[in-house]
Phi, psi and omega in degrees: 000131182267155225265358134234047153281323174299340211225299188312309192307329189264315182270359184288321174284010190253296232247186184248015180227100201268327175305342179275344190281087183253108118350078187259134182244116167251101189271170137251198199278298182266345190235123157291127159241140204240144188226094173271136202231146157208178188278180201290311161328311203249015187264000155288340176297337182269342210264309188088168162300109177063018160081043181272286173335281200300318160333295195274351163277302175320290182309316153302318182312281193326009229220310180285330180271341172294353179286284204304319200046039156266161160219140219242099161292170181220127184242125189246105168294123175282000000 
């Protein structure tokens, strides 16, 4: 599974509207950035109380990526 099948795979179980979940990946030479979009209703849910939620994703990207030695952000669109 790839880190953005994996982060689509998470907020589609997160929020109630999984059709709106949209993913963009921009890669470069050392980094991946992943553009995460969800609907407007559901972005506190990918976000969390204080940015728990949105934590806790970044740490798995991070986790997942370390194989890879790239490294992966995850940019969350309102």
């Amino acid at each position: 599974m790839s880190e953005k099948e994996l982060v689509e795979f998470i907020a589609k179980s997160l929020v109630d509207n999984a059709d709106k979940v949209d993913v963009k990946m921009l890669e470069s030479e050392r980094s991946t950035i992943l553009e995460l979009s969800v609907d407007e209703n559901d972005i506190g849910k990918i976000i969390g109380k204080h940015g728990r939620i949105a934590k806790a994703i970044r740490t798995i990207l991070s986790a997942v990526s370390n194989k890879s030695n790239k490294r992966v952000l995850l940019d969350i669109i309102d």
